[in-house]
LUMBADO-416048 format. One record per atom (N, C-alpha, C): atom name; y, z, x. Coordinates in Angstrom, 1 decimal, padded with zeros to 4 digits. Atoms other than C-alpha are relative to their C-alpha. Example, Ala and Ser with C-alpha at 12.3 -4.5 7.8 and 13.67 -1.06 7.14 Angstrom:
<drenbas>
DRENBA   name        v        w        u
DRENBA      N   -001.2    000.0    000.9
DRENBA     CA   -004.5    007.8    012.3
DRENBA      C    001.2    000.0    000.9
DRENBA      N   -001.1    000.0   -000.9
DRENBA     CA   -001.1    007.1    013.7
DRENBA      C    001.1    000.8   -000.8
</drenbas>
This chain:
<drenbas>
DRENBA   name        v        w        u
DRENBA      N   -000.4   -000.3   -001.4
DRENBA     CA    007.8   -023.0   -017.2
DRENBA      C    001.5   -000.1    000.0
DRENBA      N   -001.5    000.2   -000.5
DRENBA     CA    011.5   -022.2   -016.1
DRENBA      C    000.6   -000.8    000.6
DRENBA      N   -000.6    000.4   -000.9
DRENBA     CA    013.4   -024.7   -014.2
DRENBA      C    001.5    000.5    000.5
DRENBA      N   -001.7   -000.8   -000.4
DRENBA     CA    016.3   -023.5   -012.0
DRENBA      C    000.6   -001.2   -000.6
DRENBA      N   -000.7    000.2    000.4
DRENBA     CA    019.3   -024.3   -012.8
DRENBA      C    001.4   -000.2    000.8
DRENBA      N   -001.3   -000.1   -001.3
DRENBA     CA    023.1   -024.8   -011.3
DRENBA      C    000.1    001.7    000.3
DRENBA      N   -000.5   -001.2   -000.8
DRENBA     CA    023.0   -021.1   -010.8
DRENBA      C   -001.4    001.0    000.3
DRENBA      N    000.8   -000.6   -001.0
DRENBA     CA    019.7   -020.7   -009.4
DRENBA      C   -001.0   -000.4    000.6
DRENBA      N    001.0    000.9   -001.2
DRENBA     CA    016.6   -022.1   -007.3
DRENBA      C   -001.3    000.7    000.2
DRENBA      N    001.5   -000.6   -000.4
DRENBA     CA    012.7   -022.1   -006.3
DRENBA      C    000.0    000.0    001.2
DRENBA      N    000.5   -000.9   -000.9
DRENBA     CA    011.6   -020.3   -003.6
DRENBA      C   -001.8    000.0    000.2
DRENBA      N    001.9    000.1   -000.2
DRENBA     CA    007.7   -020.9   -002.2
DRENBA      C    000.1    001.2    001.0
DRENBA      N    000.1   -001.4   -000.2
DRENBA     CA    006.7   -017.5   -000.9
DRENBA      C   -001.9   -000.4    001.1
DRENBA      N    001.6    000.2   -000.2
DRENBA     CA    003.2   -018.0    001.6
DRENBA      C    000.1    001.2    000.9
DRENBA      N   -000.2   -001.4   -001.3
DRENBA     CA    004.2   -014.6    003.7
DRENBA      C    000.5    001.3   -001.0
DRENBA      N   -000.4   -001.9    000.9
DRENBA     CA    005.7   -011.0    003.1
DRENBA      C    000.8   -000.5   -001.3
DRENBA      N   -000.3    000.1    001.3
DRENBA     CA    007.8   -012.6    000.5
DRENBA      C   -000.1    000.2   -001.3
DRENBA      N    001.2   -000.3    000.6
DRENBA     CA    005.0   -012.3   -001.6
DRENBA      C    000.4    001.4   -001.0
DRENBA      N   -000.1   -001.9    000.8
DRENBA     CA    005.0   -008.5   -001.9
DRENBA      C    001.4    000.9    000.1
DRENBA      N   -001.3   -000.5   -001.0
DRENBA     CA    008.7   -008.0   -000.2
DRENBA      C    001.0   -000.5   -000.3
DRENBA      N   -001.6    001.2    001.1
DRENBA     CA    011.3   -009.9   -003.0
DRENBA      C    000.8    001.3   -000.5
DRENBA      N   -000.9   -000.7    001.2
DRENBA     CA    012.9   -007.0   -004.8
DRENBA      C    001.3   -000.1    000.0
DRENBA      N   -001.4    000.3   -000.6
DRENBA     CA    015.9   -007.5   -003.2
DRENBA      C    000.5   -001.2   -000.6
DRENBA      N   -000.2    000.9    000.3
DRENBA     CA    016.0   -010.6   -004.7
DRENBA      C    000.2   -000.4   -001.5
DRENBA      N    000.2   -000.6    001.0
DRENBA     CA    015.3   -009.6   -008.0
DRENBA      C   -000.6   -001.3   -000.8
DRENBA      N    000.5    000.9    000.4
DRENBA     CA    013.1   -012.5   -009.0
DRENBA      C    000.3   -000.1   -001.2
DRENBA      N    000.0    000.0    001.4
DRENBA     CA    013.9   -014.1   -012.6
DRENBA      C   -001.6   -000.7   -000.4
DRENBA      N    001.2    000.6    000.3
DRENBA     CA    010.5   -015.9   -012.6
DRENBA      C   -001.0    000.0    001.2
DRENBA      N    000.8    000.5   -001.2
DRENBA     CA    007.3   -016.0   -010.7
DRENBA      C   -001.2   -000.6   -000.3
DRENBA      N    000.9    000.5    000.5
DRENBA     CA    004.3   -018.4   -010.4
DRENBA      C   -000.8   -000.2    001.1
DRENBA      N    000.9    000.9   -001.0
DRENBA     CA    001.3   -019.2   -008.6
DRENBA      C    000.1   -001.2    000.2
DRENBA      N   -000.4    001.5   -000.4
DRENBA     CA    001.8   -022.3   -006.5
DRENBA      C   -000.6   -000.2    001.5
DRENBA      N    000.6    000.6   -001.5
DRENBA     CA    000.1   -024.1   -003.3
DRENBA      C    000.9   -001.2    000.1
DRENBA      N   -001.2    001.0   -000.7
DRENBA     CA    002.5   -026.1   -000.8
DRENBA      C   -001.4   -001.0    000.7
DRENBA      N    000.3    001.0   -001.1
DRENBA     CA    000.9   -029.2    000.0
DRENBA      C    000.7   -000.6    001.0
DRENBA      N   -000.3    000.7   -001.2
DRENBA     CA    000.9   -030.7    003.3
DRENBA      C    000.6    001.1    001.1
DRENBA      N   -000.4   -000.8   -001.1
DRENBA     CA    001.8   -027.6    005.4
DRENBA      C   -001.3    001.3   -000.2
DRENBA      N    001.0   -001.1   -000.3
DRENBA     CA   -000.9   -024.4    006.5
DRENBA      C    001.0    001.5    000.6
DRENBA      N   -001.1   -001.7   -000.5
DRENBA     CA    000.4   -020.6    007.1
DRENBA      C   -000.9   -000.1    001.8
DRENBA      N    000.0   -000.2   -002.1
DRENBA     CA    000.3   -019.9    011.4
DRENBA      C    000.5    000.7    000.2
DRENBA      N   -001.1   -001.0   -000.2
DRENBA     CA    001.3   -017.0    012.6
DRENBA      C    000.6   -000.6    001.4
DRENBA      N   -000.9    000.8   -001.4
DRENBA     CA    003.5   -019.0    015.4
DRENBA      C    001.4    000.5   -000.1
DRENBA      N   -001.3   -000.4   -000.4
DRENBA     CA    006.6   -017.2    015.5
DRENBA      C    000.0    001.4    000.0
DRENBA      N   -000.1   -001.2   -000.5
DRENBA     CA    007.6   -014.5    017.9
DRENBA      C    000.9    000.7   -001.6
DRENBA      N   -000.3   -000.6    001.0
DRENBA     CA    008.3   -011.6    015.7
DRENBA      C    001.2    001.0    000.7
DRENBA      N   -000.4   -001.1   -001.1
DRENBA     CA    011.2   -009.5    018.1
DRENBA      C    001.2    000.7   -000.6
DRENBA      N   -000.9   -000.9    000.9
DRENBA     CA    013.2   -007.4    015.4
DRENBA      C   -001.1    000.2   -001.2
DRENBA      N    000.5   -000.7    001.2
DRENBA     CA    011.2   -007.0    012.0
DRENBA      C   -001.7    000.2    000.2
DRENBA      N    001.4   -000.4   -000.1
DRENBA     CA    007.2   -006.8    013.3
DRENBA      C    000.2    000.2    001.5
DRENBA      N    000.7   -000.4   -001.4
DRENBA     CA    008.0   -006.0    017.4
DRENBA      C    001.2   -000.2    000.2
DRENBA      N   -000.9    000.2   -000.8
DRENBA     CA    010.4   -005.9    019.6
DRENBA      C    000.3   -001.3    000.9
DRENBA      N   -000.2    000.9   -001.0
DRENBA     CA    012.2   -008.1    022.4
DRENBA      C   -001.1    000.3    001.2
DRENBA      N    001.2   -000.2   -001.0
DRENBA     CA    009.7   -006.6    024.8
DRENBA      C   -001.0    000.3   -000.4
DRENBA      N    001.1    000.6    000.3
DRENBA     CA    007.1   -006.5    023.0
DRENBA      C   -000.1   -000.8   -001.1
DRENBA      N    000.3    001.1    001.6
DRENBA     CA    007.0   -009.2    020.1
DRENBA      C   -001.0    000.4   -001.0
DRENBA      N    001.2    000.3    001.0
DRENBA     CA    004.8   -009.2    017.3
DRENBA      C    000.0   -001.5   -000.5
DRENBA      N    000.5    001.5    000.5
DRENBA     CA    003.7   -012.4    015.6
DRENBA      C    000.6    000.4   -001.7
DRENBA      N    000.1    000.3    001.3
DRENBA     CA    005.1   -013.6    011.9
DRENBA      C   -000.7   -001.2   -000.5
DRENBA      N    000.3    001.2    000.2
DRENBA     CA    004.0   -016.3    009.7
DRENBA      C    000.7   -000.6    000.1
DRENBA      N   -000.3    001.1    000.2
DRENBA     CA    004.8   -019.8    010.0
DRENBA      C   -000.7   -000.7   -001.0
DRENBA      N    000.9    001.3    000.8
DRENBA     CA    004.2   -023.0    008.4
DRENBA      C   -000.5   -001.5    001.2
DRENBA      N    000.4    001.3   -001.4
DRENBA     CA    002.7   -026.3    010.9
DRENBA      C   -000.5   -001.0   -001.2
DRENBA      N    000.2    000.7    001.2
DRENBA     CA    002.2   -029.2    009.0
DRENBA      C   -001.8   -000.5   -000.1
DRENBA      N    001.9    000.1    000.6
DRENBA     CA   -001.4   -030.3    007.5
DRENBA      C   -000.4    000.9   -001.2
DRENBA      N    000.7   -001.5    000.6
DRENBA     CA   -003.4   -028.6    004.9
DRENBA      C    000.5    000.1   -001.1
DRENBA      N   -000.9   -000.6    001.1
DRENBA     CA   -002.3   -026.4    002.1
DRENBA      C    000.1    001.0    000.0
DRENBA      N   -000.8   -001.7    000.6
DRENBA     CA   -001.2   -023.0    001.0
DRENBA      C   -000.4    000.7   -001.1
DRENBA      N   -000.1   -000.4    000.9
DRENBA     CA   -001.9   -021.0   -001.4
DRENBA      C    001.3    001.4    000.0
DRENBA      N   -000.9   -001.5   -000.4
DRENBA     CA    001.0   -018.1   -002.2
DRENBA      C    000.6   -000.1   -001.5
DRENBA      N   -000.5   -000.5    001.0
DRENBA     CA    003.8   -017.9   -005.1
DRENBA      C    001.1   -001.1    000.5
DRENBA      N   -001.6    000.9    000.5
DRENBA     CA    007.0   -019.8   -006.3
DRENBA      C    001.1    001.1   -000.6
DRENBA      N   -001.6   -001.5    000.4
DRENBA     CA    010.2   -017.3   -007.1
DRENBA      C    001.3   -001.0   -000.2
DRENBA      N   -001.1    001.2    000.7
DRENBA     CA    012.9   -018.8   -009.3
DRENBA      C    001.2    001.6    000.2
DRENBA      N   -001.0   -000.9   -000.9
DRENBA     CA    016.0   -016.8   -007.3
DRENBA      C    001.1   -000.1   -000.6
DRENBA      N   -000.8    000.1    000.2
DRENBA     CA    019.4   -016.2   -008.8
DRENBA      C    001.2   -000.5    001.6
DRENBA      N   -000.6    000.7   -001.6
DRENBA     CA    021.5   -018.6   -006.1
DRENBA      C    000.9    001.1    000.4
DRENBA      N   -000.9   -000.8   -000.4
DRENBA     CA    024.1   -015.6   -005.8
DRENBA      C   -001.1    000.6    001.2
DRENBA      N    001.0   -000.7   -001.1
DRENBA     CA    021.0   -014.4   -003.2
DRENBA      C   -000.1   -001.0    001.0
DRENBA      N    000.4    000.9   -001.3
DRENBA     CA    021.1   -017.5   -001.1
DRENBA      C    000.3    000.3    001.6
DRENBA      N   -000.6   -000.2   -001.5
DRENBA     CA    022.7   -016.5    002.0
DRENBA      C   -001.0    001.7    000.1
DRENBA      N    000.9   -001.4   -000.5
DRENBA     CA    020.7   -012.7    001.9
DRENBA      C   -001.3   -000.9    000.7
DRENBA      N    001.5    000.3   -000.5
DRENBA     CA    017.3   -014.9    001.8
DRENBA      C    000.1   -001.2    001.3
DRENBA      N   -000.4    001.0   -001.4
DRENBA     CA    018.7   -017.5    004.5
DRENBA      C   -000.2    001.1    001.4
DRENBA      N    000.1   -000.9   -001.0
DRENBA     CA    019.5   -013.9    006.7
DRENBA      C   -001.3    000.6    000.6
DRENBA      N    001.7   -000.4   -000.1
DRENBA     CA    016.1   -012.9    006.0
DRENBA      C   -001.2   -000.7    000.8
DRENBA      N    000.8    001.2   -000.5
DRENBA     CA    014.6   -016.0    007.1
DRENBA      C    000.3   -000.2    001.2
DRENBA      N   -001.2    000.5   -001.0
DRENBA     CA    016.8   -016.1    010.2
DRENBA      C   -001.7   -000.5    001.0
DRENBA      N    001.2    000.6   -000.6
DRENBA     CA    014.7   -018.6    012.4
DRENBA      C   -000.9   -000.5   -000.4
DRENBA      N    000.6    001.1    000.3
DRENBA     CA    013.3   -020.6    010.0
DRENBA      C    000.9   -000.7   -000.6
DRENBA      N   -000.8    001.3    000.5
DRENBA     CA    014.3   -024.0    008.6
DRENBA      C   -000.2   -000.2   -001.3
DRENBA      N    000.1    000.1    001.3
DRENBA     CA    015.0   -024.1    004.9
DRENBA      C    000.1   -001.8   -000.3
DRENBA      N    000.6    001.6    000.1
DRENBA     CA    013.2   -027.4    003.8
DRENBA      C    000.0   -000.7   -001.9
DRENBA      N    000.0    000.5    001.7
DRENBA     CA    013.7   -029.3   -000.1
DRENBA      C   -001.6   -000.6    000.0
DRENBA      N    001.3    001.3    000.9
DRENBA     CA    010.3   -030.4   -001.6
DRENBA      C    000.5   -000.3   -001.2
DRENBA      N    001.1    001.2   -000.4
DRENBA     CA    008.8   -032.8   -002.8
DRENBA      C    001.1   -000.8    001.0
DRENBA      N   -000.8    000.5   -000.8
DRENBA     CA    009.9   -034.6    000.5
DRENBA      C   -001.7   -000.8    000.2
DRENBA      N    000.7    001.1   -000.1
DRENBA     CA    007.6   -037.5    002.0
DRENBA      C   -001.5    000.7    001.0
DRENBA      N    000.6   -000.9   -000.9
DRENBA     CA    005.7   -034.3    004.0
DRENBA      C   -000.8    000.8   -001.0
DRENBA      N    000.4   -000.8    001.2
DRENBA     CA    005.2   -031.7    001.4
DRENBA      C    000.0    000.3   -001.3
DRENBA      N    000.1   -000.4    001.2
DRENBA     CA    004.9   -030.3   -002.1
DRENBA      C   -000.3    001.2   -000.9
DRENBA      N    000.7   -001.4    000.6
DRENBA     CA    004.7   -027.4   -004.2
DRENBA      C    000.2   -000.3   -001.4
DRENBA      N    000.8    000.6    001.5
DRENBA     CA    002.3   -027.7   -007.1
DRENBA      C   -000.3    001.3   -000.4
DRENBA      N    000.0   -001.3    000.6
DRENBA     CA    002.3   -024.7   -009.6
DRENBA      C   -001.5   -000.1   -000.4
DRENBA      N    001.2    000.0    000.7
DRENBA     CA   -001.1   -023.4   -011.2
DRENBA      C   -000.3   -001.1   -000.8
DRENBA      N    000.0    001.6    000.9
DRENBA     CA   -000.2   -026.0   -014.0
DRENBA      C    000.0   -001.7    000.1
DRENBA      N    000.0    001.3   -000.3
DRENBA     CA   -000.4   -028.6   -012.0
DRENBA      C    001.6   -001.0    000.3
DRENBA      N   -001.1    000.7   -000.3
DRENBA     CA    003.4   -029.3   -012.0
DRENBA      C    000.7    000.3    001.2
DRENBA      N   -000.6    000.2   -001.4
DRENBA     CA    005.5   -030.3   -009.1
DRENBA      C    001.3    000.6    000.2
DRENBA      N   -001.1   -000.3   -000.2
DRENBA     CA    008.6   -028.2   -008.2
DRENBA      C    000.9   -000.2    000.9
DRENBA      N   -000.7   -000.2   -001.1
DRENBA     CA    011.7   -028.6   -006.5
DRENBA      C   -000.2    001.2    000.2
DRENBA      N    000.5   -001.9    000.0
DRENBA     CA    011.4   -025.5   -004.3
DRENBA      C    000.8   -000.2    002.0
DRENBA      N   -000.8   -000.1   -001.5
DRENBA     CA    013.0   -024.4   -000.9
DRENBA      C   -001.5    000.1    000.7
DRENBA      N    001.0   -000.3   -001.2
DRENBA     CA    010.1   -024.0    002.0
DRENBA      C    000.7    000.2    001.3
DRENBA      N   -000.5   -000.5   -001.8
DRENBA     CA    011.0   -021.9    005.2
DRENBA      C   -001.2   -000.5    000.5
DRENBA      N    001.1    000.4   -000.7
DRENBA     CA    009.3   -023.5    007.5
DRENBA      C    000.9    000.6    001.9
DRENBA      N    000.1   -000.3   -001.9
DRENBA     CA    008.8   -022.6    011.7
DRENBA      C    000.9   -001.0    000.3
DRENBA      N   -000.7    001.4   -001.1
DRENBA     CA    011.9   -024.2    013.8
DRENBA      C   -000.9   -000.1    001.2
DRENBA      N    001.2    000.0   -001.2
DRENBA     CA    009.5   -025.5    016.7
DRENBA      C    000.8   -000.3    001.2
DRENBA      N   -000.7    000.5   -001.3
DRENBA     CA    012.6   -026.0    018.9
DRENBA      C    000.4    001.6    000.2
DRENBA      N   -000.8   -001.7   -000.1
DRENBA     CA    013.2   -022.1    018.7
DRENBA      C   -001.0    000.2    001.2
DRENBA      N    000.3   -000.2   -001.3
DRENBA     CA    012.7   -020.2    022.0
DRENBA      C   -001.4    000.9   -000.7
DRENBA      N    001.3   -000.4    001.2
DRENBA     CA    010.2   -018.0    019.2
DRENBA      C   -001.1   -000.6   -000.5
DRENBA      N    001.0    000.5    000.7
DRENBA     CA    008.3   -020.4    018.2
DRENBA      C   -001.6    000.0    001.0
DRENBA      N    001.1   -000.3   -000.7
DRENBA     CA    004.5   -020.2    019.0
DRENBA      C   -000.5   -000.9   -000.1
DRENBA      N    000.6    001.1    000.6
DRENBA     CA    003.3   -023.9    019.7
DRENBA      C   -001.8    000.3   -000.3
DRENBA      N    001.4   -000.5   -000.1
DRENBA     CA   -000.4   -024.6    018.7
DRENBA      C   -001.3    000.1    000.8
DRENBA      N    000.9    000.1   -000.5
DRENBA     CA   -001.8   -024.9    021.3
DRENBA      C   -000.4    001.8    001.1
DRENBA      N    000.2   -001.1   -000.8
DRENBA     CA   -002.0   -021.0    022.2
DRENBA      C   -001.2    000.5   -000.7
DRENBA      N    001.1    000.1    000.5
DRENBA     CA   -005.3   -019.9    021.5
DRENBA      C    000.0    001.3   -001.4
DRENBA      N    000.3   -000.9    001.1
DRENBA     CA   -006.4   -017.7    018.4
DRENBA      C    000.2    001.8    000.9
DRENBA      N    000.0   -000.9   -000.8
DRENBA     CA   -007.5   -014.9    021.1
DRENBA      C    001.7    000.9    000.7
DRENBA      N   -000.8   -001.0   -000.4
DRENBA     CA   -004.2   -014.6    022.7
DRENBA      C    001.3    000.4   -001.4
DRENBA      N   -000.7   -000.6    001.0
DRENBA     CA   -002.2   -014.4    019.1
DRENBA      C   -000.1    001.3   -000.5
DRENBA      N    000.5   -001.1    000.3
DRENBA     CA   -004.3   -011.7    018.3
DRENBA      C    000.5    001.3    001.1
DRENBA      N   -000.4   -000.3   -001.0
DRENBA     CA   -003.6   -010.2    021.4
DRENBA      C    001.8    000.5   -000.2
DRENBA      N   -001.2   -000.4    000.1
DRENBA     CA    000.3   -010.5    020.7
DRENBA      C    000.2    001.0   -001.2
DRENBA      N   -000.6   -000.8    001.1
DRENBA     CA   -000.1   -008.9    017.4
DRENBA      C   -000.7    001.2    000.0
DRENBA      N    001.2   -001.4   -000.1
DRENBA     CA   -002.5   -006.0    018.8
DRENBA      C    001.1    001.0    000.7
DRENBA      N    000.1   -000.3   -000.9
DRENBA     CA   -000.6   -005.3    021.6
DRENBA      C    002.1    000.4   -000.2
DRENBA      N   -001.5   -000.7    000.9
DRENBA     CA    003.2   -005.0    019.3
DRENBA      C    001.2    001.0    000.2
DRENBA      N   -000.1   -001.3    000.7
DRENBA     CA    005.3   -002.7    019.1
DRENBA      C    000.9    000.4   -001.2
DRENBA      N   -000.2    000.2    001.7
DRENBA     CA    006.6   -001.5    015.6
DRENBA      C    001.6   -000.2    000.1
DRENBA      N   -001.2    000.5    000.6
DRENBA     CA    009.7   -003.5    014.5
DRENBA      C    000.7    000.7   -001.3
DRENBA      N   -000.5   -000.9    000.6
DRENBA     CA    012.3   -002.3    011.9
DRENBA      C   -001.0   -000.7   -001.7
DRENBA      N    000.9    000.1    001.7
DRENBA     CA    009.5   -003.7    008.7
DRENBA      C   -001.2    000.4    000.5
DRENBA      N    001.3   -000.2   -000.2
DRENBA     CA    006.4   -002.3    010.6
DRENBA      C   -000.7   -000.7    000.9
DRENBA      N    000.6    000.9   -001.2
DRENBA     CA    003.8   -003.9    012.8
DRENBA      C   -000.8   -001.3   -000.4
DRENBA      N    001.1    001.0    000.1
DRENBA     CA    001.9   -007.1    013.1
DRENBA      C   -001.0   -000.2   -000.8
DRENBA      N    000.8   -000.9    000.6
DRENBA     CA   -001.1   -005.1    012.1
DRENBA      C   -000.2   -000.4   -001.3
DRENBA      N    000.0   -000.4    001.4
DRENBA     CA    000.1   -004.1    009.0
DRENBA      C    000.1   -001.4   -001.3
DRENBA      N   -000.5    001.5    000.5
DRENBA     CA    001.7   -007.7    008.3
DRENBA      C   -001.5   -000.6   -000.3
DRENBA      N    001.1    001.0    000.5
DRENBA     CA   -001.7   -009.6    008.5
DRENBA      C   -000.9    000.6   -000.6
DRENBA      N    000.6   -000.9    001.1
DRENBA     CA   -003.4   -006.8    006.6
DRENBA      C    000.2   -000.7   -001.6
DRENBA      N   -001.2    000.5    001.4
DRENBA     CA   -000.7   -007.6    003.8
DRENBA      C   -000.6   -001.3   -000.4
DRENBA      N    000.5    001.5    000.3
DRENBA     CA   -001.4   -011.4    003.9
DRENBA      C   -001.5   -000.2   -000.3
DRENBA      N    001.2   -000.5    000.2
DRENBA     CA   -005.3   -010.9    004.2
DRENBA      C   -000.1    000.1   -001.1
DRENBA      N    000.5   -000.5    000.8
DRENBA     CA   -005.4   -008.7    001.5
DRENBA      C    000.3   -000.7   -001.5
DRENBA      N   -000.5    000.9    001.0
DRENBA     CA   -002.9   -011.1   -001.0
DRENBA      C   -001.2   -001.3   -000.2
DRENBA      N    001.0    001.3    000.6
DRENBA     CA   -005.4   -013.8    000.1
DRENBA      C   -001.1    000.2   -000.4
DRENBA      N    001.1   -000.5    000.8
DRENBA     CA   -008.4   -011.9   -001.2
DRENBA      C    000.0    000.2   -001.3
DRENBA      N   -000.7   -000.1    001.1
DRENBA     CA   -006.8   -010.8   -004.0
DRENBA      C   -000.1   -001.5   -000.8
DRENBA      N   -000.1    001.3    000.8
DRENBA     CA   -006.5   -014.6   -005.3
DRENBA      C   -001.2   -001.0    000.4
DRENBA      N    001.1    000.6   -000.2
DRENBA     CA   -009.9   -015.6   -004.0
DRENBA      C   -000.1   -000.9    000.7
DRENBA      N   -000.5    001.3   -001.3
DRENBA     CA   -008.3   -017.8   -001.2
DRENBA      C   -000.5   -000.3    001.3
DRENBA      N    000.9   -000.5   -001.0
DRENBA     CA   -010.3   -018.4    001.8
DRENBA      C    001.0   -000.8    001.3
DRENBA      N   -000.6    000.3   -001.0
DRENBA     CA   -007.9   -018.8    004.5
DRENBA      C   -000.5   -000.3    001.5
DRENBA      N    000.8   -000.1   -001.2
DRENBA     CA   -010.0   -019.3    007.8
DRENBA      C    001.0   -000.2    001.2
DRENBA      N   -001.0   -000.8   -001.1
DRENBA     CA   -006.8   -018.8    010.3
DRENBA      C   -000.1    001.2   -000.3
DRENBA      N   -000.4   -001.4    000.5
DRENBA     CA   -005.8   -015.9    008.5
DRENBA      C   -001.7    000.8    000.5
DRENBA      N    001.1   -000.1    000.4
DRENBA     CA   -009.5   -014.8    008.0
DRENBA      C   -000.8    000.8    002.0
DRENBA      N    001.0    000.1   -001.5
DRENBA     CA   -010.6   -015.5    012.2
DRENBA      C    000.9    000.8    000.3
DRENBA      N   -000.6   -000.7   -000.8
DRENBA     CA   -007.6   -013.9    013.4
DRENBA      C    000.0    001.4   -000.2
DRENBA      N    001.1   -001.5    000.3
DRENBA     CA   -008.4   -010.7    011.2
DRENBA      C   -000.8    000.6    000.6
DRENBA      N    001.0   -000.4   -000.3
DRENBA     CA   -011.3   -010.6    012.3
DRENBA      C   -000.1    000.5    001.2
DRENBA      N    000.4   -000.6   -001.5
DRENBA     CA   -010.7   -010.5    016.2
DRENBA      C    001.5    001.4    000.3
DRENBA      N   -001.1   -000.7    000.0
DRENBA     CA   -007.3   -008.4    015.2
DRENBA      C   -000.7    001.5    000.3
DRENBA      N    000.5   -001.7    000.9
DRENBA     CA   -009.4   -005.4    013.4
DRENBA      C   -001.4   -000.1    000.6
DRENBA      N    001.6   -000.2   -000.7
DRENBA     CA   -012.9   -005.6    015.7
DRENBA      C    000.3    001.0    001.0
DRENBA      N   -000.4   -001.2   -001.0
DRENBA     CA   -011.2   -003.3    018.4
DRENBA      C    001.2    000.8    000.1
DRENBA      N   -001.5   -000.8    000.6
DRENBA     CA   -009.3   -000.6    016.3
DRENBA      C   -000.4    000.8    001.1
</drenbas>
């Protein structure tokens, strides 16, 4: 396994990141689950999945749980693109007293984690029900990366793909895509 180095850094990936790095031009990638945090779609989406009038929903992270997604060992000359990228989340260092990201192999990496600012005017606390998320991400309209829709399709289908049984992801699917 690679460790960054002074001229570059891990990256945990539990969203579009995933399928949506090239820009970044990954020098390494690994399967990896972030202990102590769960994916949420809790953050208004109102430029890249929806607009200011109508939002779409992206993912978040809320703490508890685990993750399953990818680790990306990033040349640091990309830090400020993937910071823009991120705009509205909070870039976090693991292993911290919270979370962790543990590769296939079992080993522990330092690793950045964007996580949901929950003081942002965007953020979607938890207490909004499954029904009306679904709701924000039905009801969309298409931002400059596409819609809602498409987005939890994406994620969905990554977590099928690796045999992962998400049951947020999974329930909100379900009431997303019942009344195409």
């Amino acid at each position: 396994m690679s460790l960054a180095t002074n001229d570059s850094f891990w990256v945990f990936g539990y969203g579009s990141i995933i399928w949506d790095n090239s820009m970044f031009e990954p020098l390494k990638e690994l399967d990896a689950k972030l202990i102590g945090a769960h994916r949420e779609f809790n953050k208004k989406s109102i430029k890249s999945r929806g607009t200011k009038d109508k939002p779409g929903l992206a993912l978040g992270l809320e703490y508890g749980g685990e993750c399953v997604g990818k680790a990306f060992l990033i040349n640091k000359s990309y830090w400020q693109d993937l910071k823009r990228r991120e705009g509205g989340y909070i870039p976090i260092k693991t292993p911290n007293d919270k979370m962790k990201v543990v590769t296939s192999e079992n080993k522990i990496l330092t690793c950045t984690v964007f996580f949901t600012d929950q003081l942002s005017k965007n953020y979607v606390p938890e207490n909004v029900s499954i029904e009306e998320r679904a709701e924000i991400i039905r009801t969309a309209e298409i931002g400059e990366n596409g819609n809602g829709r498409d987005y939890l399709k994406e994620i969905n289908d990554f977590l099928e793909e690796k045999n992962v049984y998400d049951r947020r992801i999974k329930d909100l699917y379900s009431i997303v895509f019942q009344n195409k």
